[in-house]
Structure formats: C-alpha cells, structure tokens
KEVEX-881786 format. One record per residue (C-alpha): x, y, z; residue in three letters. Coordinates in steps of 0.05 Angstrom, whole numbers, plus 5000, padded with zeros to 4 digits. Example, Ala and Ser with C-alpha at 12.3 -4.5 7.8 and 13.67 -1.06 7.14 Angstrom:
# residues 2
524649105156ALA/527349795143SER/
# end
This chain:
# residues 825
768215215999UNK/760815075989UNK/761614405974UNK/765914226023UNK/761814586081UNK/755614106049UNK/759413456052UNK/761213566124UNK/753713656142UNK/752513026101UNK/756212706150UNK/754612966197UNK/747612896194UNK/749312036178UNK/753712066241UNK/746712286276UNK/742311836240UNK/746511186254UNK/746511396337UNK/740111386332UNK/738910666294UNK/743710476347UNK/740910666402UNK/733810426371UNK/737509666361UNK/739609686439UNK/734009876455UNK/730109306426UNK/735808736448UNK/733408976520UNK/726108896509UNK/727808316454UNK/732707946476UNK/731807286437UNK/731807716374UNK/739207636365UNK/737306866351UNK/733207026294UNK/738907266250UNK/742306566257UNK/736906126256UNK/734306526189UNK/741806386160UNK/741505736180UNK/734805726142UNK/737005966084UNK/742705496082UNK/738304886084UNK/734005246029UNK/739705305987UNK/743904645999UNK/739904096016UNK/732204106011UNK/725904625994UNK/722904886064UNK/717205246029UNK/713304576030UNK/714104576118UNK/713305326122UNK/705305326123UNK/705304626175UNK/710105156224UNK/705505656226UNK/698505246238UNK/702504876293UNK/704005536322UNK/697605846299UNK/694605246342UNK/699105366403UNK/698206056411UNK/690006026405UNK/690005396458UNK/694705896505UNK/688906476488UNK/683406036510UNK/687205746579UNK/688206426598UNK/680306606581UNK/678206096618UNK/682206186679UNK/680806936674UNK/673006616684UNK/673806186728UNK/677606816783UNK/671807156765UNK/666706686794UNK/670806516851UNK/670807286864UNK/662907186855UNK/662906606897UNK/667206876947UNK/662807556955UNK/657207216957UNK/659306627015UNK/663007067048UNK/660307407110UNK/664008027110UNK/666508407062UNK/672408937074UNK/670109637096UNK/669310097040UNK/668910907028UNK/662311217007UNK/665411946986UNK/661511776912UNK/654811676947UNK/655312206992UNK/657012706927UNK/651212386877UNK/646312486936UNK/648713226952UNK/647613306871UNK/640712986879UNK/638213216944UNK/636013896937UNK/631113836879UNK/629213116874UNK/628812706935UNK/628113426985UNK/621213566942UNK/619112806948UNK/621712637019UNK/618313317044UNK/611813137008UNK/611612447044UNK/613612647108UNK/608613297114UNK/602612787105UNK/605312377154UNK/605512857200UNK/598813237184UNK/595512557193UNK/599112457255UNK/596213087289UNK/589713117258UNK/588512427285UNK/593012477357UNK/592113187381UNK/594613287449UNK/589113477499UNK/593114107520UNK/592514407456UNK/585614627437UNK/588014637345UNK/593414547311UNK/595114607237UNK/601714447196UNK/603215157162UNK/611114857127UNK/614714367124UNK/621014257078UNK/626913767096UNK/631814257068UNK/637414297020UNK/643113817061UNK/642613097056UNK/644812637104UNK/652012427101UNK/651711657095UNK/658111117110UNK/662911707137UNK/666811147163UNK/665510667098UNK/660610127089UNK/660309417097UNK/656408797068UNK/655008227121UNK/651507527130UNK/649307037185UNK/644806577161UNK/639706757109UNK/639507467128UNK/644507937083UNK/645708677101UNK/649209367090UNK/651309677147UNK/653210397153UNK/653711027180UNK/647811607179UNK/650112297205UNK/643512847188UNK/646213507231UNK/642314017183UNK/640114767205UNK/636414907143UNK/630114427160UNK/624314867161UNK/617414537201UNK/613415047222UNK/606114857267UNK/601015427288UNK/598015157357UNK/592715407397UNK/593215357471UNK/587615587532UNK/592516207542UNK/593416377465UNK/596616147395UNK/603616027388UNK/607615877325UNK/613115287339UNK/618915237298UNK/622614657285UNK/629914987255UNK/635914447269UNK/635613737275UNK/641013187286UNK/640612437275UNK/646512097285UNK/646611257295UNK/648510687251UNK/643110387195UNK/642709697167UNK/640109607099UNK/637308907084UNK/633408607015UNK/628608157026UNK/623307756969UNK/628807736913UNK/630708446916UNK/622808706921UNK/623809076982UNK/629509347029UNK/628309307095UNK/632409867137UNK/632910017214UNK/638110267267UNK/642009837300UNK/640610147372UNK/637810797384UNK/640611417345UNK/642412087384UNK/637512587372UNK/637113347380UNK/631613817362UNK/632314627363UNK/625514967374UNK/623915637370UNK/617216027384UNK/613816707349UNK/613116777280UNK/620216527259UNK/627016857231UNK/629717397283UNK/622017487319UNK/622116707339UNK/623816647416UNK/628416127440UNK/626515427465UNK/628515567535UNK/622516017542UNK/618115427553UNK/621714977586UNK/622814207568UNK/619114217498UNK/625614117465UNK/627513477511UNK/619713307506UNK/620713217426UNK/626912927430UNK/623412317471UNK/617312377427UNK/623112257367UNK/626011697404UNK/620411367428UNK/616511337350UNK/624311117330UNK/625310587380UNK/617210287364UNK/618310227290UNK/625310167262UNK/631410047316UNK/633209387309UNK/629508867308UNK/624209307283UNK/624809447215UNK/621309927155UNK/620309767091UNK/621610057031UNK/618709736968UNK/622009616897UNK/616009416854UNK/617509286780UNK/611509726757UNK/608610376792UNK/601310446780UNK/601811176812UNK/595710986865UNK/596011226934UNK/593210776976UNK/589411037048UNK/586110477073UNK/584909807071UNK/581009137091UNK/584508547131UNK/582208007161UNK/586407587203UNK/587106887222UNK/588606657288UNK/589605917276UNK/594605567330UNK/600105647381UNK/607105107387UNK/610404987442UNK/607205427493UNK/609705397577UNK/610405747639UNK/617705677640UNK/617906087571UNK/614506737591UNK/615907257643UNK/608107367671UNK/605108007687UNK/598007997720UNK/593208387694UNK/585408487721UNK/580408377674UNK/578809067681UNK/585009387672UNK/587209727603UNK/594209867630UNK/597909317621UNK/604509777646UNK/602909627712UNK/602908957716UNK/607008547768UNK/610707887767UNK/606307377781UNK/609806697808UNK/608506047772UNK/605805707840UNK/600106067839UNK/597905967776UNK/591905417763UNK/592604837742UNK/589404827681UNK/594905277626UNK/589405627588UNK/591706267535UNK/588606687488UNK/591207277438UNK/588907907431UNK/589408157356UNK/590708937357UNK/590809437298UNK/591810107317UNK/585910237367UNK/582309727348UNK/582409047387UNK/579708297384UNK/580907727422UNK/580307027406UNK/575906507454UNK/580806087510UNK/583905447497UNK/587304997545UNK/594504657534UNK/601104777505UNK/598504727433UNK/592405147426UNK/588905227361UNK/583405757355UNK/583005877281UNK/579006537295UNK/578407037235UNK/577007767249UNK/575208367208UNK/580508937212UNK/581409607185UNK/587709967164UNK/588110717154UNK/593310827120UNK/597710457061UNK/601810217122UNK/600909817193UNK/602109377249UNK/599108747266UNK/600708567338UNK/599407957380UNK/598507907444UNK/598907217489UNK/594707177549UNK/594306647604UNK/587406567648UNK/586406107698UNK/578405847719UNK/580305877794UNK/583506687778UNK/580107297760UNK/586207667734UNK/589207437668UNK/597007477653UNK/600407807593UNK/605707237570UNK/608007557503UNK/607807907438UNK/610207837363UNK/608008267305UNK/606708277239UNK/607408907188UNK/605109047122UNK/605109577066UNK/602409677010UNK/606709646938UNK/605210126873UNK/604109426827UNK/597309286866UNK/601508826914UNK/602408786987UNK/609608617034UNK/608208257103UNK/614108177141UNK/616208037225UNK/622507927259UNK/624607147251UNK/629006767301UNK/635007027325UNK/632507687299UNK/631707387220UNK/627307597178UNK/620107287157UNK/617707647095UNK/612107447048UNK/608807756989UNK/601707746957UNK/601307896889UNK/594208086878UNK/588208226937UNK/585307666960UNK/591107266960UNK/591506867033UNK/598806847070UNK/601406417119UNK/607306547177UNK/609706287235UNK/612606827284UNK/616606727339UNK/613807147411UNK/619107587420UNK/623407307484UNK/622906647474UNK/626306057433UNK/621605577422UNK/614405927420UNK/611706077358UNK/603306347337UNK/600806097269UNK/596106667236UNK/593606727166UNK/592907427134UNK/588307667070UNK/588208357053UNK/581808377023UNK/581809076986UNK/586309706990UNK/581910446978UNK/585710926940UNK/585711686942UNK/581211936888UNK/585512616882UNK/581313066928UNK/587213336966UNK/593413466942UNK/599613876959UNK/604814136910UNK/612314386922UNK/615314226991UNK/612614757027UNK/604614717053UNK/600215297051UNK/596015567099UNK/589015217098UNK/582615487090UNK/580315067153UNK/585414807200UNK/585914137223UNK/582014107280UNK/576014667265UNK/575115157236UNK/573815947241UNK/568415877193UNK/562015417188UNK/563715257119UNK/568214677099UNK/571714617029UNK/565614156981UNK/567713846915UNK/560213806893UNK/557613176907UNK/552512786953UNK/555712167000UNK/548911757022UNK/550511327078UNK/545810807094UNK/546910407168UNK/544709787148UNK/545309307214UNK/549709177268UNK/551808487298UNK/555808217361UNK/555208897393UNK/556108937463UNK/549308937512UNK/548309037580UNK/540808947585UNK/537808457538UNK/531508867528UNK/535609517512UNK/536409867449UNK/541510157407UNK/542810637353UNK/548810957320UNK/551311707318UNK/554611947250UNK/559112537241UNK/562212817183UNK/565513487179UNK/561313887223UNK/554513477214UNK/552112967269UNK/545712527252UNK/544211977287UNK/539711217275UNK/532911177306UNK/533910637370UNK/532509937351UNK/531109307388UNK/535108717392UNK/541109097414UNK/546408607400UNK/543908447331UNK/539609067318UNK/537109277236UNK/536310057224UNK/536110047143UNK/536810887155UNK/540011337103UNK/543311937113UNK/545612487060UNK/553012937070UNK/555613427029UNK/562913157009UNK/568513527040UNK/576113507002UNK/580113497069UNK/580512767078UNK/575412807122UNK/573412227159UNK/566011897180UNK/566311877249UNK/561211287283UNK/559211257350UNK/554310667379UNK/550010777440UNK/546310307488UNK/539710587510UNK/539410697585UNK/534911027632UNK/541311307674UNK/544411487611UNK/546611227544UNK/553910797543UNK/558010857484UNK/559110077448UNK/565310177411UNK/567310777357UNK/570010727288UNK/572311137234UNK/571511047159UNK/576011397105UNK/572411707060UNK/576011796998UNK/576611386931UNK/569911316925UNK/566911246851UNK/561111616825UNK/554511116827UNK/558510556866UNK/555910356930UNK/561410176981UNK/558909587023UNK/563209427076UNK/563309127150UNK/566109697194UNK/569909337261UNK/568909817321UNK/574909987363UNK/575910077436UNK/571809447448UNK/573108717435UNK/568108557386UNK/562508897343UNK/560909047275UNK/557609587236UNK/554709417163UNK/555510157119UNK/552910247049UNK/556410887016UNK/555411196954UNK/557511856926UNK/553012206877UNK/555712866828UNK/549613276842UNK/548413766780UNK/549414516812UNK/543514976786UNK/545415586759UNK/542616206795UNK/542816686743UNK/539716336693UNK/534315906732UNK/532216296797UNK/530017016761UNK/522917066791UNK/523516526848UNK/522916446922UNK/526416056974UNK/521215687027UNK/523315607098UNK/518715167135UNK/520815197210UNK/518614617233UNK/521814467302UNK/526614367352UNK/529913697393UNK/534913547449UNK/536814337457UNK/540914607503UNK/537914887572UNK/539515677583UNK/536615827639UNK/537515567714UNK/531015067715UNK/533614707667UNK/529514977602UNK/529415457553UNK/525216027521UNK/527515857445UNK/526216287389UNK/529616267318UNK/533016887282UNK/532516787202UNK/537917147169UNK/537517147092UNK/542617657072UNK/540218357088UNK/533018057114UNK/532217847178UNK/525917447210UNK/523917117277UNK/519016627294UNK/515016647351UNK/517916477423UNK/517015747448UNK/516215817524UNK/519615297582UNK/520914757534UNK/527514417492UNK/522814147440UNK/520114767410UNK/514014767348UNK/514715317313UNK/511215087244UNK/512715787215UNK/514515937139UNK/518616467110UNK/519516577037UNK/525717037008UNK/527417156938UNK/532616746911UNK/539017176907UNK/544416626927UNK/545016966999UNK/547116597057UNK/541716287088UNK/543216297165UNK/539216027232UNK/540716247298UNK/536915897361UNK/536516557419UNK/534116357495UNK/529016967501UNK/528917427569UNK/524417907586UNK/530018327622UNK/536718017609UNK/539818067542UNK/538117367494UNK/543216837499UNK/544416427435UNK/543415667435UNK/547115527372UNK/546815617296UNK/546715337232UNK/546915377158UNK/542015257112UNK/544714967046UNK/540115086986UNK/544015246922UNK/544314596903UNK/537714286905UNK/533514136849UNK/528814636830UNK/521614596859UNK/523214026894UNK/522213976979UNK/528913827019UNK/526313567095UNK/532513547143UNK/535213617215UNK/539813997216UNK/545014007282UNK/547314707305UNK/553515007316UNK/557815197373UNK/553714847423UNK/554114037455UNK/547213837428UNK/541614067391UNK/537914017319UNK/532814397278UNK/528114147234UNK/527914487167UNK/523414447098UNK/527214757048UNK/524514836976UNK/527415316910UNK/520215486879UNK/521515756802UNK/513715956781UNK/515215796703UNK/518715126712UNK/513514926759UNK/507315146715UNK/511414756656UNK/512014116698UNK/504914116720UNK/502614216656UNK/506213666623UNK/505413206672UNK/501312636661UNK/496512196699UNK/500811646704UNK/507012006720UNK/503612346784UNK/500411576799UNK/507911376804UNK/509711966844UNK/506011836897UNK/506611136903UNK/513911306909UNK/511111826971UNK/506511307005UNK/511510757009UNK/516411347037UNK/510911507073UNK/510110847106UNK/516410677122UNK/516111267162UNK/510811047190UNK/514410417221UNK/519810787248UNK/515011217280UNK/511210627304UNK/517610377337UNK/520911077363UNK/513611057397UNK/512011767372UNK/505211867385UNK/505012707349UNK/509112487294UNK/504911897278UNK/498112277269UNK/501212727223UNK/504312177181UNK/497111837176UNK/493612467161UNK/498312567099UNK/498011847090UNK/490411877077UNK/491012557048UNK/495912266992UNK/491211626987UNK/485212106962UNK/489912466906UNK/491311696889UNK/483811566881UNK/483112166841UNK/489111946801UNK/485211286792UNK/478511576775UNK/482212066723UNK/486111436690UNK/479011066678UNK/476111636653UNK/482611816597UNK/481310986585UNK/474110956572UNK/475511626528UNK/480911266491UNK/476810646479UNK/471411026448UNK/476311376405UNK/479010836377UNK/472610586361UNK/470111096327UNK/476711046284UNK/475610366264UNK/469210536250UNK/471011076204UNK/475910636165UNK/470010116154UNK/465610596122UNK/471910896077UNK/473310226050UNK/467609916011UNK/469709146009UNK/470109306094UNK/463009606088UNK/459909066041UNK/463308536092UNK/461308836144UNK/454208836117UNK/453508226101UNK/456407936175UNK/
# end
C-alpha cells in the first residue's frame, strides 16, 4: 500500500514538473521565436559534420565575422546615441525658448536651506545696508534713529510657482521666473526719535510679488537679476514696543503707503528692467569687505549726437531741479549745437568743458569717490547755446560697478535694445573702455574710460554676529553720552592743499572745517583761495562705528563765510604706520579737490595703577574762541567749572567778552576720574546759564609729557577751549632729567624751535598780534636754554679733550720704548 501510494506521487510530482518545462518552452518560443530554427539548422550541421566535410575548421571564421558584425552595430548605435546628444546640446543652446518647467525641487532645497544659512547671511547683508542707509539719509522730521533688529525670517521666497523658462534674443540669455515673498515672520524693528517723542516702528509682514529675470554675463562670473516691471508691494507696520503692545499702522496715517512708495521707488531706480543688480561668482573669495573706493573717469567722446534724438528740457543755470524742466522747441535753439556731460556719483558732481558739433570729444578725467563696495556712474548730456542762458538736459546712460571677493571689479550698463554691456578688470589699475547707448535713443552713444584705482577694505572694527542687531552703545545719529566707542589708537590728519576750489573774490581766503565723531577743528585761513597750502595736522581719537571724517571748506567773507563744497572720507582699513595720501573730490559743487594725509598710530595706554601712584594731573586753562553769546547784547560773562571726580574748581569770571583769558592752572591727583569742563554765562541775579562742555581726555598720554589742544564743546553751535594738559609722575621725571644728556636736550629743543617757528608763520599770516609776542618770548626764551646747551657741550668737550690727553700721556710714561721715543723726539 506504501509503495503504491509513493509511485503515484512520483508521478505525480513528473506530471507537475513537465507543465512546468512546458510552459517554460512556450514561453520562450514567444519571446524567441527564431529558436525553433536552431534545432534544424544544428541537425543539418551535424549532418554535414558527419557525411561530407569537417566544419570545425569554419567554426572560428563564423564567429569573428559575427564577432565583427555585432561590435560595428555597438559602435553605430554609440555614435548615433552621441551625435542626439549634441543635437540636444545644440538645440538648447540655439534655441530661444525652452519649454516651461516646474521648480517644486528648488522651492524644497531652499525651504531646507533658508532658515539657517542664507536667513543668517541675507539678514547680515541687508541690516548694513540699511544702517548705512539711515545713518547717511536721515529724514529731517526725525531728530535719531537707530536699527535695534532686523532678521529676514524663517520663509523663503517661493520662486517659479508657475515653472521657469530659459530664453534668448541676441547675445543676451536669461531665466525667467516667478518670485512670490508673502512672509509674516520678518522681524525689522527702528527706535526713532521725533520733536513730540520716541516711537518704536515695526516692520512685521511684507509681500513681494513680480516676475525676475536671471541673466550671466563675463562667462558665468556674474548673474545679473532684475524685475521685469515693477513688483506689488505691501508693508505691515506697527508702532510701541512690538508683540501685543505694538499699535496698528492706521494710527499714523499713510506711513504704510509712504514705505510702500519708498520700496517701489529704490526698486524701480536699481533693478526693474532695464536696470539690473549684480551678483558676483568669483573663483576665489579673499573674505575682504570692501567700503570704499577710488575712480576716476574718463569722459572721452560722443557719436552721433542731434536735436531730432533728444526730447529737451530747459534748465537755468541756476537751477538744481532738473524735474521742472519744460519742453523747449528746436526753433529756438542757437545755432551753434554745443553739449556737455555731467559725471555724477552719488552727491558728488563734475562736468566736462563744452564742445560744439555732433561728435564731441572732451577726453576729461575726473577724480571720484565711492562709499561703498557698490555704485552708479551716471551721465548726463547737456545742450547750451552762446546766444541762451538756460542749458537743456538731452539725456542720460549709466554705468555700475561692484566690487568681486578675488580683488576684481564688474562694470556693466544696459546695451541696445536693452542688452547688456559688461566688462571686467582683473586687478586695480586696470583701464576699461565702453560705449553706452543714452537711454531713448538709437543711434547716440558716450565713449568714457573707467580705472578703479584702489578699493579700502574694512579693517574689522565693527562687526555684527547672528541675524539679529543689538542695541548700541551710541545710536546712529548721537548719542546720550559724550563718549564714543575708541579702539586705542591716534588718526593724524594732515590737510595738505587744496586746488580748483571755487572763489568768489580773488583776494579771499579759505580754510577747511574737520569733524570726526563729536570733534570739530578747523585749518587756519590761507591765501590764494583757489589753490591755497595749509600743511596743518590734526590728531582724533579712533572711533569703531564706522565713523566718517566729515570736511567742510569755507570762503572767507566779511558778510559771512560760504561753504565751497563738502566731502566725506571713510575711515576704516587703515594700517598701523601707513599714511593714506589721497585726493578727496568735494561734492555739491562742480569741481574742487582736497589733498588728505592719514595715518593711524596704536598709542601705548599707560597703566594707572602701576605708573600714576604719587602724580598729578595739570590743567592749564588757557582760553576761550568763537563762544556762544548768553545774554541779550550779544556777549557773555564766561567762567569755567572744573570737575575732576569729587573736586570741583572755577576760574575766575571773564566779563563782556566771547574770547575769554583765563591762564589759570589746576592740579588734581591722578585717580583715572573723569576730567570734565563746563563753560557757565555768570549773573549776578539770574541763575548761570551753561555755554557748553567738554571732556578732557588724559589717560592716554605719555607720562610727563604736555598735550596743547582746542578742544570744541558740547551741546552748543560753536565754541572751543584751549587746554594744556600734562600727567606729571615726580620719579619718572627726576629719572629722565637725570639721565638726560646734553645732546639729547640740544635735540629737544631744536625739535621745539622749529615747532616753534612754524607757529610762528601761521601766526604771522592769521595776523595775531597777542599770540605772536608770546610765541617770540618763548622763542627767545628757548634760544637762551640752547646757548646754555651750547656753552655746556664745549665745556664736557674741552673736559674730554684733556682727558684723553692725560691718558695718552699716562700710557707713554708706562711703556718705556714710548718714553725713550718720546725722549729722544
């Protein structure tokens, strides 16, 4: 029973197993089907084999002859597998459209990268921006302002909603696509201080929406990007102190609408088409930060210049505004078509001389300033006429530029037909050429050279960290305190000379106001106002806020002085012990130059605590200039109150005058106090009224040592003090004295008298008679220690002399062969 039960699964199991080689064969004929051939052809094989002749001798020819066939088919389908893929190169890159594509995978990278790489970096960026922005641009309404947080949030823009798509037309090549920024977690916060009180303004939802195009130019070294017509913008405000204690934006009517057409305006001006920002791809990143630079510009011809081109406005030669120009007919022009371009950088201006015809070539260079690692070169054609007094504005082109982290710099302007004209220096120095189109017109075109002659980098003194800002010590426009942040070291600016500056009396004089931080000192007047030579130095305390020097010239006048053009030089990146020498272009004026030497010095601090145990601090009150009149005729009664911390002194009272001598010395011990001055009108019945004060900064001069400064007050238009200030240590003066030589105190007051006597010539020139006959008498009285210097010098000579030989003369007499020599001479 077993066995039979066994065989029938034995066949059971070979009924299943030859279904399945069945099934496998059918199988195969389907996919196969010239495999039933083989069987044949093999017994048809083996039949020739057998009966008539040996194959094996033809079997290895068969298969190199197929061998053969089947690598030639191989290498025909290679090659046309190549050749579709270059004419799908060829055709993306001929082709001036390419079809629209979906952007969901940029959209999710930058969500993934947004909140704690580009946020940080974009938020960095844009917080200078703005700080700059309204340090430099304050509106007059509000009195200070200061950027307390900024942060771009942690939602991206959504980019190509809609897909993206690659065009042409011509040279030009661009991406355009979608941008869609509707985000409620920015965070901008500003503290501003109006006439009626502080206010905190809160910038909590913004939305961009508009279409961008994305173009490389200079082999991929830069992308240029814009809008391709204005975006729609919408700013939420709020007002308080933020969160749920902010008040809406309708409380003050109109400032959301007002920064919504602040937003567009700054948009439309710098990147809706055909203006365009840059964005720089350098192959190596240097990490520099660039803040300034020099330019100087070439204006060197004009093509194909006429009437018919330009839409005339005409503009007095007096009038700044050229908004309100009208429409000026071609008829009553002159006769004679003579132009000229005004150059403008920011506020600064220049304008090349006129030149008659429809070619004009003026190859005029001029020396420009930038202020930033970024800027705008504009052009501006004019037309005058000899028989007009009015000039007309014809047109305008531009030329931008920025600065790349490889030490190079990208010029680029809007082509014909809105194309793009882009350049790129390698190193400073190098010259470039372009020929812009005037925007409006087809045929004319300016010719200008540009060099950027050096970029000034950051030298690290201000820095923020994270993407929010912290509240500042000092805001950005004043500060509660008299003190600014120092870093320690000296600037010395020297005003050197000016030239081309603007006169209107030939036998006027000029000079030159300097502020920095807080401090205003000003040039003595010199002659030769158009040309004039000061050679002055002046020494500031270095402030890390990226302060800036502020210069102001003056023309003397009898009715007044007129201001001859401003400027402002950055301040930063300057090396220890290298002097900056540079031509500084003043603005607000068409022509003018300033020459500025500027060095920074680290200035060794003096420890208190170790070097001031037993010593003094001298105040010499010396006097008083150009102070402000208290009472109703016009004067003042001016006395000084010397605060040294707990200790307080006064000088006497200086009656009916604004130049007060005081000549009065006070002497504290040196503790590290504050040293403080404040100017009081005094009256005999009314309580004292305060004329400004000031700071006397004394911790950081050398020891036993005199410092001789103005000094201009505080909190009041005008007015200076003139202070002696000297850290007197009794030991390390007695040590000095002691040690001191002849010689060295011969060279020492050389060094005074030719101090002294330059001094003197200013004096001479200033025409100050009081001043004068105290330089002389110190003059002559450091001319009698020079004598005695003298005397004392002959005397140590004719000592030494007789020293020596009374040494030789020893030595003669110790050596007999010397003696007997000697002897017999």
């Amino acid at each position: 029973m077993l066995k039979t039960n066994r065989l029938k699964m034995k066949k059971k199991g070979m009924r299943i197993d030859m279904s399945e080689i069945t099934e496998f064969l059918n199988e195969l004929m389907v996919e196969k089907p010239v495999l039933p051939l083989l069987i044949p052809l093999l017994l048809v094989l083996w039949s020739i084999e057998k009966w008539f002749f040996n194959l094996s001798n033809w079997v290895p020819l068969a298969v190199a002859v197929w061998a053969t066939i089947q690598y030639g088919s191989q290498r025909q389908r290679i090659a046309v597998q190549d050749l579709n893929k270059k004419w799908k190169q060829l055709i993306l890159q001929t082709s001036p459209t390419t079809p629209l594509e979906h952007c969901e995978w940029l959209n999710k990278l930058l969500f993934e990268v947004w909140p704690n790489f580009i946020n940080p970096k974009l938020s960095l960026k844009f917080s200078s921006i703005v700080e700059k922005r309204l340090k430099h641009r304050k509106p007059k309404l509000i009195e200070k302002i200061e950027l307390l947080e900024f942060s771009l949030g942690s939602c991206p823009p959504i980019l190509g909603m809609h897909g993206a798509q690659w065009s042409s037309a011509g040279d030009q090549r661009f991406i355009r696509m979608g941008f869609d920024w509707d985000t409620s977690d920015i965070s901008i916060m500003l503290q501003a201080k109006f006439a009626m009180g502080t206010a905190k303004i809160v910038v909590n939802n913004i939305h961009i929406k508009g279409d961008l195009l994305l173009s490389p130019i200079l082999d991929g070294r830069a992308v240029l990007y814009s809008f391709v017509s204005t975006p729609e913008v919408r700013i939420g405000v709020a007002f308080g102190s933020g969160g749920s204690q902010s008040l809406p934006a309708t409380e003050l009517p109109g400032v959301s609408s007002w920064l919504v057409k602040v937003c567009n305006e700054l948009l439309n001006k710098t990147m809706v088409e055909p203006r365009r920002r840059c964005f720089a791809l350098p192959p190596v990143d240097l990490r520099k930060k660039a803040v300034g630079g020099v330019l100087h510009v070439t204006v060197v011809s004009a093509g194909k210049l006429s009437r018919s081109s330009f839409k005339r406005r005409s503009i007095s030669a007096d009038d700044d505004n050229a908004g309100d120009a009208i429409v000026v007919d071609s008829r009553e022009m002159g006769k004679d078509f003579h132009t000229f371009v005004e150059v403008e950088l920011e506020d600064l201006t220049r304008r090349t001389l006129e030149v008659a015809g429809p070619n004009p070539t003026w190859d005029s260079t001029f020396n420009m300033l930038l202020h930033d690692d970024a800027g705008i070169v504009k052009f501006n054609l004019y037309e005058c006429s000899s028989d007009r007094v009015n000039y007309d504005y014809l047109a305008t082109c531009e030329i931008k530029l920025r600065y790349c982290t490889d030490d190079s710099t990208i010029f680029w302007a809007v082509g014909d037909e809105s194309s793009v004209i882009a350049k790129h220096a390698a190193f400073c120095g190098q010259e470039i050429e372009m020929v812009v189109p005037f925007e409006g017109t087809s045929s004319a075109k300016l010719k200008v050279k540009l060099t950027l002659k050096e970029w000034q980098f950051s030298g690290g003194l201000h820095s923020l960290s994270g993407s929010h800002l912290s509240t500042r010590a000092s805001s950005l426009y004043g500060s509660t305190t008299n003190l600014q942040p120092k870093t320690g070291r000296k600037i010395y600016v020297t005003v050197v000379e000016g030239k081309e500056l603007l006169e209107k009396d030939r036998s006027g004089k000029s000079y030159v106001k300097l502020q920095y931080g807080k401090t205003i000192q000003r040039t003595r007047s010199a002659t030769n106002a158009s040309q004039p030579t000061w050679n002055q130095k002046f020494e500031y305390e270095e402030i890390s806020d990226d302060e800036y020097l502020k210069i102001k010239c003056f023309n003397e006048d009898i009715f007044g002085d007129e201001n001859i053009g401003n400027a402002r030089v950055n301040m930063e990146g300057l090396v220890d012990g290298v002097v900056r020498d540079v031509w500084i272009p003043l603005e607000k004026v068409n022509k003018g130059e300033v020459r500025l030497q500027i060095e920074a010095v680290t200035i060794d601090e003096y420890d208190g605590s170790k070097n001031t145990q037993g010593g003094l601090i001298e105040l010499v009150l010396i006097e008083g200039r150009d102070l402000v009149a208290a009472d109703i005729r016009g004067t003042s009664d001016p006395y000084v109150r010397v605060q040294y911390g707990n200790e307080k002194r006064r000088t006497k009272v200086q009656y009916k005058t604004l130049t007060p001598q005081w000549h009065q010395t006070f002497e504290f011990p040196d503790d590290g106090s504050l040293l403080a001055l404040h100017v009081k009108d005094h009256n005999a019945l009314l309580p004292t009224s305060s004329i400004g004060d000031c700071i006397v900064e004394y911790q950081r001069l050398p020891p036993n040592e005199m410092s001789d400064k103005w000094i201009p007050l505080q909190g009041v238009k005008k007015g200076e003090i003139h202070v002696q200030v000297t850290r007197k240590l009794p030991q390390l003066q007695k040590r000095v004295s002691e040690s001191e030589s002849p010689s060295s105190r011969g060279h020492k007051i050389s060094t005074q008298m030719k101090q002294k006597m330059m001094k003197l010539r200013s004096l001479i020139e200033d025409e100050n008679l009081e001043e004068l006959t105290t330089s002389l008498n110190e003059l002559e009285s450091l001319h009698e220690v020079e004598e005695e210097c003298i005397i004392q010098l002959e005397t140590e000579q004719m000592l030494l002399l007789n020293k020596i030989n009374e040494l030789g003369q020893e030595i003669i007499n110790s050596s007999p062969s010397l003696s007997r020599r000697s002897s017999s001479n």
